[in-house]
N, C-alpha and C positions, 0 to 999 in steps of 0.2 A: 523546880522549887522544892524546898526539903519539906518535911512535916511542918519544922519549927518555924518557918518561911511562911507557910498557908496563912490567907487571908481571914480575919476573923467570918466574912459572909460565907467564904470557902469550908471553915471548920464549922459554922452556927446549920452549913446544908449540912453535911456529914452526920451530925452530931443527929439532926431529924430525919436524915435515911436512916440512919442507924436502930431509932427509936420505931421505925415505922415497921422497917424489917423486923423487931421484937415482937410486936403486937402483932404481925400479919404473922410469924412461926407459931406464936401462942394461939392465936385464934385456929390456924390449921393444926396443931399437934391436939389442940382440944376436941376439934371434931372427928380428925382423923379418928379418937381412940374412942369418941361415940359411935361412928361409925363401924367399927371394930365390933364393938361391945356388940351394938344390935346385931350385926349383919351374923357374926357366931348364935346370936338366941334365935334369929330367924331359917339359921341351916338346921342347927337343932330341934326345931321344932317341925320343918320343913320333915325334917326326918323321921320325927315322931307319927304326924298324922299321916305321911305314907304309909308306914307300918301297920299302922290302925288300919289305912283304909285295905291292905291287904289281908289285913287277919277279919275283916267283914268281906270281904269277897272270899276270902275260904269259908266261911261260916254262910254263906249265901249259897254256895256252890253246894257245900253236904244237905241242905234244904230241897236243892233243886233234883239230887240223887235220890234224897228221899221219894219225892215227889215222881221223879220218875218209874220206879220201886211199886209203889204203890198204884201209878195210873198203869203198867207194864200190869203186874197182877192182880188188878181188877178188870183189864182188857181182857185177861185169859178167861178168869172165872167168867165174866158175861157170854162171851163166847159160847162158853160149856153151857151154859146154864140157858142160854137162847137154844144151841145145838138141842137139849132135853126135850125144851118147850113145841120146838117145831114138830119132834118124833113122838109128842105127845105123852112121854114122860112128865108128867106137869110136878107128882109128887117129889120126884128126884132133885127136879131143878127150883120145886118152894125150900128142901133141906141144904140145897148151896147155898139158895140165897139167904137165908135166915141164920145158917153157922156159918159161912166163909166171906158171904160182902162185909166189904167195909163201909165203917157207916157210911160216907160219901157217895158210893157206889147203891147202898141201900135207900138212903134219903133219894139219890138220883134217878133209880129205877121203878119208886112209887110214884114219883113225879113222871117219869117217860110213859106209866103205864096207862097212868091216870088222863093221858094225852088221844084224843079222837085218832084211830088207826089212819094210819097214811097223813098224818098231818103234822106229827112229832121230826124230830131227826132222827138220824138211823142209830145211833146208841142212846143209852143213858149219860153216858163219858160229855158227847156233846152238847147235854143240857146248861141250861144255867144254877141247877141247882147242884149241878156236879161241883163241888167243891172242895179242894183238899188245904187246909191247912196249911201245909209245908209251902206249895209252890207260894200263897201267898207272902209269908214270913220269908221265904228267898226274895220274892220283888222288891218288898219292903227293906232287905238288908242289901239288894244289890242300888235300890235309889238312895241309900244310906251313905255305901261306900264310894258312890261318884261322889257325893256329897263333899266328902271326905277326900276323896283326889284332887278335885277342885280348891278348898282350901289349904289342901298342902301346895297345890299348884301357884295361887295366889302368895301362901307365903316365902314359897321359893324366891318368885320372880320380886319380894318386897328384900330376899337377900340378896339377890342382884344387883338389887339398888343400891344398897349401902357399898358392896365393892366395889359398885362405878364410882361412890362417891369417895373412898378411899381413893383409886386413882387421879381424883382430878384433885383431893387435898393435898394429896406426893407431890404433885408437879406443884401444886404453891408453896409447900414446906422447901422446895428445890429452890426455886426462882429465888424466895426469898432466901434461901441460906445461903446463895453465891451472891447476891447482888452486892456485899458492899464488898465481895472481891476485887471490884472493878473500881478503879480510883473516878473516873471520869462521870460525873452529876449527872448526866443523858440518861448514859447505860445503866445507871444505878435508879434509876426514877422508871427506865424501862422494864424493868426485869420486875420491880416493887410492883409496877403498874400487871402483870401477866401473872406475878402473884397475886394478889387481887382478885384479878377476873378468874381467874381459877376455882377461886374459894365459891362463886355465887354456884355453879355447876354441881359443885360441890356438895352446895345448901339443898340446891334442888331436887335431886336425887336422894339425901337424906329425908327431904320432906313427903317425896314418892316412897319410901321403903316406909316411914309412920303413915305413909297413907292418907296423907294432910293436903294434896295432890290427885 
């Protein structure tokens, strides 16, 4: 049968695949290109707070040199300055400690001295009131920069979402763009039907990458 042949109920199906097929390529060309949109703010950004969390673990890392720096030569100087003490040079090792400790090493060694013999730990270094600065401001910017790994991680995996969800909107924009190829109602209701289901996979993933999931 020709076109001009076709049955009005023949041409009245056609005419609503046809409309159906419209609105299912609008509906996925619309998300596809939200999807899009986010899923690029989400690598970008992705991007960003990696960066970040890497220029705070460099900055964590020169804290922790310092720290070391500093507990490295105040082990030396205690050393010397016990070496004195034992050999009974007491004047020598009060002119280290008074021009050469640092404070930490100073505050820490008043407090060690100040301790019953035999009941302290064996340095001042070990106490609790041995404190430097730096290593703490390292810990503080190394639980800083997981911080920061972890939200670039999370928003990574919210850009992932979104290109699954471009994938599953292609295959509907597909389905739907070849269905009324097919002259025969079935096949053309089937392919409408796969476009469809496609789109909800689609939605859901969009709604895992905002996080509404």
């Amino acid at each position: 049968m020709s076109d001009e042949q076709q049955t009005p109920a023949a041409t009245e199906g056609r005419d609503w695949s046809e409309l159906i097929a419209a609105i299912l390529l609008g509906i996925a060309a619309v998300l596809t290109a939200y999807a899009a949109y986010y899923g690029a703010l989400a690598g970008g950004d992705a991007l960003l707070t990696y960066t970040q969390s890497s220029r705070t673990t460099a900055d964590a890392n020169g804290f922790y040199n310092d720290y070391s720096q500093t507990y490295s030569a105040d082990q030396a100087l205690f050393l010397q300055y016990q070496l004195l003490v034992e050999r009974g040079d007491t004047d020598t090792a009060e002119v280290i400690k008074d021009t050469m400790f640092s404070e930490a090493l100073t505050t820490a060694t008043d407090a060690w001295l100040a301790l019953p013999e035999g009941e302290g730990p064996p340095t001042p270094m070990d106490t609790d009131e041995y404190v430097i600065e730096a290593f703490d401001t390292a810990e503080q910017l190394t639980a800083q920069a997981d911080a920061e790994f972890d939200e670039a991680h999370k928003i990574d995996d919210q850009g992932d979402n979104f290109d699954l969800a471009s994938v599953y909107l292609a295959i509907s924009l597909f389905f739907a763009g070849i269905a009324m190829i097919f002259k025969g109602p079935g096949t053309r209701r089937a392919m409408l039907v796969v476009s469809l289901l496609a789109i909800f996979p689609g939605l859901q993933a969009i709604a895992k990458g905002k996080g509404w999931l």
